[in-house]
Structures are given as C-alpha cells and as structure tokens.
C-alpha positions in Angstrom: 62.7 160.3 -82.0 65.8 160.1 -84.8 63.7 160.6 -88.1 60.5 162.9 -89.1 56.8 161.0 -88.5 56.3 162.7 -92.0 58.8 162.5 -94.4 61.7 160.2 -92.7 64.2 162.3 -93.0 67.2 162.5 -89.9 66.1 164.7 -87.2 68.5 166.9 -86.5 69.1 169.1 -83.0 68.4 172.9 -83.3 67.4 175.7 -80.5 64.0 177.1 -80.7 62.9 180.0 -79.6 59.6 180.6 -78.7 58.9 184.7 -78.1 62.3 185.3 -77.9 62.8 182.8 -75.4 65.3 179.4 -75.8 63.1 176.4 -75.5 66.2 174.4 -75.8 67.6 172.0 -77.9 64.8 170.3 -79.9 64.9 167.5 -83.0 64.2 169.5 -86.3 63.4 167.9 -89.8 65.7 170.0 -91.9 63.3 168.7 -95.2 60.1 170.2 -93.4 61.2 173.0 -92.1 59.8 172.0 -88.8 60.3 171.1 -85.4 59.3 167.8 -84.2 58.6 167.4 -80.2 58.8 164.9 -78.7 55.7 162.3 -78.8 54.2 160.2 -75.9 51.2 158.3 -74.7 48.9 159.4 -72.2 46.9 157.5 -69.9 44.4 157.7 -66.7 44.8 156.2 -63.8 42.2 155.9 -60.8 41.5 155.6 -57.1 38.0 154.1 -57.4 36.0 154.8 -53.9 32.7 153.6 -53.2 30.2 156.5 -52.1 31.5 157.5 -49.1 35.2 157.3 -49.5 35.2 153.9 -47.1 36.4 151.2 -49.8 38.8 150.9 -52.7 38.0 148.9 -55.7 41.2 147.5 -56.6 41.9 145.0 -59.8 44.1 142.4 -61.5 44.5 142.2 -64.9 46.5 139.7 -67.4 46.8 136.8 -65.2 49.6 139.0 -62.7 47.2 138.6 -59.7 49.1 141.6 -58.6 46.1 144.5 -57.1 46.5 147.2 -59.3 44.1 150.9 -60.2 41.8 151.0 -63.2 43.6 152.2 -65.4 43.7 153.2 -69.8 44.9 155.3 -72.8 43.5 158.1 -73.8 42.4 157.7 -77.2 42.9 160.3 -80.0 39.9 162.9 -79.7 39.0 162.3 -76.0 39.8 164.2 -72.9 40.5 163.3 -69.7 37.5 162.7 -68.1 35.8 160.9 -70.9 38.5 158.4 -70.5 38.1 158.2 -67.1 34.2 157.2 -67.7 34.8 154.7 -70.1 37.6 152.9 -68.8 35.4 152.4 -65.7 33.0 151.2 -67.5 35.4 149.1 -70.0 37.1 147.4 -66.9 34.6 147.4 -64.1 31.0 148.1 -65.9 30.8 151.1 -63.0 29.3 154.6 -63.4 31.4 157.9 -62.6 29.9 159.8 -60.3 32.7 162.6 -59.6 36.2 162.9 -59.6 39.3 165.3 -58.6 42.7 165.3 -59.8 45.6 163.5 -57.7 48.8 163.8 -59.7 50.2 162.7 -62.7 53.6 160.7 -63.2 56.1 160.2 -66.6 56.1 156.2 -66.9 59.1 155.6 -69.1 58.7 151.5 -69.4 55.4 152.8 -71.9 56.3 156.3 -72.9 53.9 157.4 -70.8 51.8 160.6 -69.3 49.5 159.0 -66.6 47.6 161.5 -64.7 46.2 160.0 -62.0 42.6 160.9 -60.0 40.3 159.5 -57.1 37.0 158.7 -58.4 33.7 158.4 -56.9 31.6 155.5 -58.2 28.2 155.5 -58.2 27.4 151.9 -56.6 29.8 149.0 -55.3 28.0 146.9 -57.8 30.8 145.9 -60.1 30.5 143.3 -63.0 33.9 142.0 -64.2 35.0 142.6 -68.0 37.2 140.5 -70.2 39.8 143.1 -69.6 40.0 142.2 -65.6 40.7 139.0 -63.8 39.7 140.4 -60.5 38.4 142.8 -58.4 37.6 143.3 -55.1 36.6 146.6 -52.5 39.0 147.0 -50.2 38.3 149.2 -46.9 41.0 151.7 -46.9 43.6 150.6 -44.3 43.5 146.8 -46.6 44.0 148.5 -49.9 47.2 150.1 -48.1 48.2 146.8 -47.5 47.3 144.9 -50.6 48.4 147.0 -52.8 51.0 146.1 -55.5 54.0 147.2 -53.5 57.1 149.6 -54.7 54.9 150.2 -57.6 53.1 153.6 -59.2 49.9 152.2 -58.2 50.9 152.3 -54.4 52.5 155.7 -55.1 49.3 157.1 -56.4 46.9 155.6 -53.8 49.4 156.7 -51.0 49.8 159.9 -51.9 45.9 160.3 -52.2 45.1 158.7 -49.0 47.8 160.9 -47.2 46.3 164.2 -49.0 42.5 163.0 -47.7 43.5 162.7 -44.4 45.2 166.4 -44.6 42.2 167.6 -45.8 44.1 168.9 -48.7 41.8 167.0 -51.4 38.3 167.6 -50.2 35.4 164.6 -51.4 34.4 164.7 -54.7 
C-alpha cells in the first residue's frame, strides 16, 4: 500500500508504538494523521466430510478440472462460520452440520487470509451450482490421491487427515 485509501496522499514509513511497545515500521498518511495497516482479503476454505468422516466431497470449478475444497470470501459484515454455511450452500447446495478449525494459510497470488476447517455436512446429497463444474465424494484414501497436487488444497486436506488420525482433532 503506497498512498492513503482516504485521502491519496504518499504513505510514508513511521514506528508505532502501541503501550509503549515498537510495532514496527508501519505506512503512515502524514495528511491524516493516521496509520494505515496493511489490508488483505480473507477467505474459508473446507474439508467437506460426509456424516461419519468416511468421504470427501471434493470440486472443480472454472473449467480447471483440477479437484479442489469449497472454498469463498468472506464478505464485509460476516464471520467465519456464516461464510462457511453459505459457501456450502452457494457451491454445493449442502447443509453445515458442524465444523472445527484446521489452519489458516497467507495466500499471496490473492492477498489472501484463508483459514481453513473440516466440515461436517449434513447429507451426501449435493446439487451442483453455477459456481461448480464438478463434484464428486471421495472415500478418504482417493481424495489423498486425487487431490490437486503441490497445491494448498492438498496441504490443507493433508494436514487434517494426518491430525484425525493422531487424534489431535476430535469429530465435529
């Protein structure tokens, strides 16, 4: 960010401190008087299981036919886990039933926050949306497999998988 979202003046760089405390260098709007951090997107991301944690709905979207997670933006006045419900329902026309956090990850390619989260839906019963191009329910060892591979998707449903099997994320 090189110029103020509210009056275009030239950021410059100035420490802040915060309780007496250095929060570093940050841009400043000498015209304001104000700081201005830094902005980004955020976004969910989701390992959709059916009801017993034995299949992964996986999806393609925008003619990639690569299997990706449901994914979306947070839009301005929601919170996480209204997101979460209506992106499933946006993408896949599914129900939430529960969820638990998995991890987030800084996406630079989209300026991005996506916090990530397996997800419990409430049937198998999917009904494709204009905004996917596929989707199938994988049983877990395929959706290992198929996967979009070297990607944050696989990192995300890895990293899940391998904290279910430790026990360390307990079923929704």
């Amino acid at each position: 960010m090189k110029y103020c979202i509210e009056c275009g003046t030239e950021l410059v760089l100035k420490e802040n401190f915060n309780c007496g405390i250095s929060e570093g260098m940050i841009p400043y709007c000498p015209n304001c008087n104000e700081f201005r951090f830094p902005q980004f997107n955020t976004s969910v991301s989701m390992i959709v299981f059916n009801k017993d944690y034995s299949k992964i709905l996986l999806i393609q979207q925008y003619g990639r036919g690569l299997n990706i997670l449901v994914a979306g933006y947070v839009t301005k006045g929601e919170c996480l886990e209204q997101t979460l419900k209506r992106e499933l329902k946006e993408e896949v026309n599914l129900n939430l039933l529960s969820f638990k956090y998995n991890e987030s990850h800084y996406f630079e390619k989209t300026n991005s926050l996506i916090c990530n989260f397996i997800v419990q839906a409430e049937s198998e019963d999917f009904k494709l949306t204009p905004e996917v191009d596929y989707a199938q329910w994988y049983s877990i060892s395929e959706a290992k497999e198929v996967i979009y591979k070297n990607s944050l998707a696989e990192d995300f449903l890895l990293k899940a998988i391998e904290k279910m099997e430790n026990n360390l994320i307990l079923h929704c």
